[in-house]
C-alpha positions as CSV (number, residue, x, y, z in Angstrom):
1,X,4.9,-24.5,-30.2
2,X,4.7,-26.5,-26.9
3,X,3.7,-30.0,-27.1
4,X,0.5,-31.5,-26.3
5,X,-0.8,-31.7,-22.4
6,X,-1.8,-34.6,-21.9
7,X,-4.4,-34.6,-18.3
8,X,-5.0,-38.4,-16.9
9,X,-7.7,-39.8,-14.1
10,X,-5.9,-43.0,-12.7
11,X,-9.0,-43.4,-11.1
12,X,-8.2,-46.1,-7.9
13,X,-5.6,-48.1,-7.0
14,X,-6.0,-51.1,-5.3
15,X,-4.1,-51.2,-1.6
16,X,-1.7,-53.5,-1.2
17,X,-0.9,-54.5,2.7
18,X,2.8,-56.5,1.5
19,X,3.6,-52.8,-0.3
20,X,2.1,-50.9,2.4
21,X,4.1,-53.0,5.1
22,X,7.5,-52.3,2.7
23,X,6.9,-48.8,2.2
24,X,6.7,-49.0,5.8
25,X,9.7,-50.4,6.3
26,X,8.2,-53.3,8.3
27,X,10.9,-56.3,8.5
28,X,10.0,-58.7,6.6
29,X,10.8,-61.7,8.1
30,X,8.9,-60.0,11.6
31,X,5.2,-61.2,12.4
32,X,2.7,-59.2,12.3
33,X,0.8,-58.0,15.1
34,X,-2.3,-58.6,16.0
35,X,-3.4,-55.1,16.6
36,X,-1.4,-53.2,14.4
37,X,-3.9,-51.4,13.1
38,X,-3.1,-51.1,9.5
39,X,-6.5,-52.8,8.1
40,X,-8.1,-49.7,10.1
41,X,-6.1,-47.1,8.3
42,X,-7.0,-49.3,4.9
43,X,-10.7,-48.4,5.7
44,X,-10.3,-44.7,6.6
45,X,-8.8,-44.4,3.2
46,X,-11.0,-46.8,1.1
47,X,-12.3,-45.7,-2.4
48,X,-11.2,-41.8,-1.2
49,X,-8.0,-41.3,-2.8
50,X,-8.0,-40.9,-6.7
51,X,-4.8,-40.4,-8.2
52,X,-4.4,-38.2,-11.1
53,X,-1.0,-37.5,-13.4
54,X,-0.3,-34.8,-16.3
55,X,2.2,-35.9,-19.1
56,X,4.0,-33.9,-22.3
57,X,6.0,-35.9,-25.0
58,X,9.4,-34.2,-25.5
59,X,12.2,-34.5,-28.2
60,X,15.5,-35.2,-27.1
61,X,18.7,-33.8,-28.2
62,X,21.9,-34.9,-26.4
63,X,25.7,-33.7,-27.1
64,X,28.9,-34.1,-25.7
65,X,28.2,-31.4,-22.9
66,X,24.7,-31.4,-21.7
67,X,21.2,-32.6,-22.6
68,X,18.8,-30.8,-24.1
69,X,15.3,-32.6,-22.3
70,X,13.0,-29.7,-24.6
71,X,12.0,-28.2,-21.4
72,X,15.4,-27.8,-20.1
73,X,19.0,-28.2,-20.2
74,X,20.7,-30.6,-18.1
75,X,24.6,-31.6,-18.0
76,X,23.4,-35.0,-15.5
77,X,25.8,-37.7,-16.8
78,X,23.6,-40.2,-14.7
79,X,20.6,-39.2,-16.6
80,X,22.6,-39.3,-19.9
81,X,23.1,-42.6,-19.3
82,X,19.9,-43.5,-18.4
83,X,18.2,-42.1,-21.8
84,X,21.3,-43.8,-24.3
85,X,19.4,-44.5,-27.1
86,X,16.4,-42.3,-26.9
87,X,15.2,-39.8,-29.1
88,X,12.4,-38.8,-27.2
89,X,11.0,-38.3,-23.7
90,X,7.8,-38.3,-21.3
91,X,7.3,-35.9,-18.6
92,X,5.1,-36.5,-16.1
93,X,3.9,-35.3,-12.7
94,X,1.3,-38.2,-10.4
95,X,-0.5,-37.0,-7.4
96,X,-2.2,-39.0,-5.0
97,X,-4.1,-35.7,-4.0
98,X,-5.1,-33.6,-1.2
99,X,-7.0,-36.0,0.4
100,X,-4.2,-38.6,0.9
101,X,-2.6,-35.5,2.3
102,X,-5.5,-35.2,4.7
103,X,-6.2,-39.0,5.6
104,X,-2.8,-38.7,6.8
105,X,-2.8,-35.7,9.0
106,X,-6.0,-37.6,10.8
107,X,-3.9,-40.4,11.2
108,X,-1.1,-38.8,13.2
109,X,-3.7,-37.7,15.0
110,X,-4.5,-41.4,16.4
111,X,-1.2,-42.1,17.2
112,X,2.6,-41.6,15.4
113,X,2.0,-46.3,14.3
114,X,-1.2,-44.9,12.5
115,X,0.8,-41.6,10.8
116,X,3.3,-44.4,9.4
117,X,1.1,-46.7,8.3
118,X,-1.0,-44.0,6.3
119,X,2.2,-42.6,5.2
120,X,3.2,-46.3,3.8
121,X,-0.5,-46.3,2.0
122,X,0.4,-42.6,0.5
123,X,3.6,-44.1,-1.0
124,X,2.2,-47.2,-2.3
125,X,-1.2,-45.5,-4.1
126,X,1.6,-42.8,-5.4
127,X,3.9,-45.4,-6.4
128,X,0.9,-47.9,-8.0
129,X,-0.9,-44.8,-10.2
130,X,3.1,-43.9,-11.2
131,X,3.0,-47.7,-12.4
132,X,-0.4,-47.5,-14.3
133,X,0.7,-44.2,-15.9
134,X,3.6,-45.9,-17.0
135,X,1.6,-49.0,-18.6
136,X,-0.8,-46.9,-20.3
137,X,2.0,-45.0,-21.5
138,X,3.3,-48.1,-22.8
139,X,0.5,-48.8,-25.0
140,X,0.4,-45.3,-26.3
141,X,3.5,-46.3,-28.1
142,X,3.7,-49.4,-28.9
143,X,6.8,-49.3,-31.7
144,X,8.8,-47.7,-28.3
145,X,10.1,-49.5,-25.3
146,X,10.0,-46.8,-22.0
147,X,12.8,-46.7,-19.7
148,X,12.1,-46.8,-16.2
149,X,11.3,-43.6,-14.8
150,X,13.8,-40.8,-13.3
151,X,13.3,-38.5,-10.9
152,X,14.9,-35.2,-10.0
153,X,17.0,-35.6,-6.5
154,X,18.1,-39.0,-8.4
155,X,22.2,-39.8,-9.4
156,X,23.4,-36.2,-10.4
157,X,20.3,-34.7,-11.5
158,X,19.7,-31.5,-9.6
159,X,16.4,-31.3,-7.8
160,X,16.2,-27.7,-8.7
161,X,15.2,-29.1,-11.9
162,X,11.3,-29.3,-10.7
163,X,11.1,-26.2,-11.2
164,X,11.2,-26.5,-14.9
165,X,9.0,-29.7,-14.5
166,X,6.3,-27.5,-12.9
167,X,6.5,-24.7,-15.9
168,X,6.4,-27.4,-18.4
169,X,3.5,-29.7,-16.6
170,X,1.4,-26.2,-15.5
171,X,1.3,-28.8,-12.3
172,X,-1.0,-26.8,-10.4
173,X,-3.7,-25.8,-12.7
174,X,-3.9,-29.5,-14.3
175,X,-3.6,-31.5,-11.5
176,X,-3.2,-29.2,-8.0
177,X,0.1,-30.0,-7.3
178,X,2.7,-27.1,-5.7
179,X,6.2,-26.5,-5.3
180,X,7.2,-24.8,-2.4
181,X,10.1,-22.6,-2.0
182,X,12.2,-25.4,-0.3
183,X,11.4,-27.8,-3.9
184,X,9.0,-29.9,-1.8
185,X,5.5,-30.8,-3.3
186,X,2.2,-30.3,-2.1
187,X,0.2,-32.7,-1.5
188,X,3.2,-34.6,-0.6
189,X,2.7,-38.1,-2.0
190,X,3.4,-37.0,-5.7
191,X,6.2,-38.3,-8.3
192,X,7.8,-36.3,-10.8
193,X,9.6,-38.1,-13.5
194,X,11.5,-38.7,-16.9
195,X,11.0,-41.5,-18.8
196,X,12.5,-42.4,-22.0
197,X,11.7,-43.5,-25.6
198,X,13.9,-46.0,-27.1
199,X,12.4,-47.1,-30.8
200,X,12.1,-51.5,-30.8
């Protein structure tokens, strides 16, 4: 019997114009501009984007050879590594939605320094609902302490391994998120991840 599916609204997350700049690769020591117009892509995207994430708890088995992740098997030493300890695991996917998808695709219509900039936002609201996921997690089990999280495409771990993320998640019926034949996602600012469960 598969474990529970777990569906979550992360509702908003605030914009932040230091992570924005980052995700954009902005120097940081550089000044800003005066008409770099990333408080206009902050209002095109204002209270439009709602991030949503879908979660399953899974048991962990690990032997000398391979892990055993209870939706698939994996021989990744640097995930084997990264889970020492844990007896169980999370398994989430976080979407910042279509519409991020489409406030970006009107902002390359602007000009390419809008398309970055909205790109930047994507990442951050991604990257900030991945975060509150992860808190809330945190206080769903509070005798555990959660690794950081762990992506496909990261140290050894295949990226082929979506696939089996997306059969376990049911990604596109919970939350709308694709996998295209290539292993890219659509909409394109979402996070697939492994966390793990290590008992206090």
């Amino acid at each position: 019997m598969d474990p529970a599916l777990h569906c979550v609204d992360l509702g908003l997350i605030p914009a932040e114009e230091a992570e924005v700049l980052r995700y954009a690769q902005w120097p940081q020591a550089a000044a800003i501009p005066e008409d770099l117009p990333l408080a206009e892509c902050l209002r095109m995207a204002e209270g439009r984007v709602r991030c949503r994430a879908v979660w399953r708890q899974y048991p962990l088995i690990v032997t000398e050879t391979e892990l055993d992740l209870g939706f698939a098997r994996t021989a990744s030493h640097s995930l084997k590594k990264h889970l020492e300890g844990c007896k169980n695991l999370l398994l989430f996917c976080c979407t910042a939605g279509a519409e991020m998808d489409r406030l970006i695709a009107r902002a390359q219509l602007r000009s390419p320094l809008h398309g970055l900039l909205m790109h930047a936002l994507g990442a951050q609201q991604v990257e900030g609902a991945c975060d509150r996921l992860c808190e809330a997690l945190a206080r769903s089990f509070p005798e555990h302490r959660l690794t950081p999280r762990f992506s496909p495409g990261y140290g050894d771990v295949p990226l082929s391994l979506q696939r089996e993320i997306f059969s376990a998640l049911d990604c596109e019926r919970q939350i709308g998120v694709t996998l295209t034949d290539s292993l890219l996602m659509r909409p394109g600012k979402s996070v697939t991840a492994v966390v793990g469960l290590k008992s206090c």
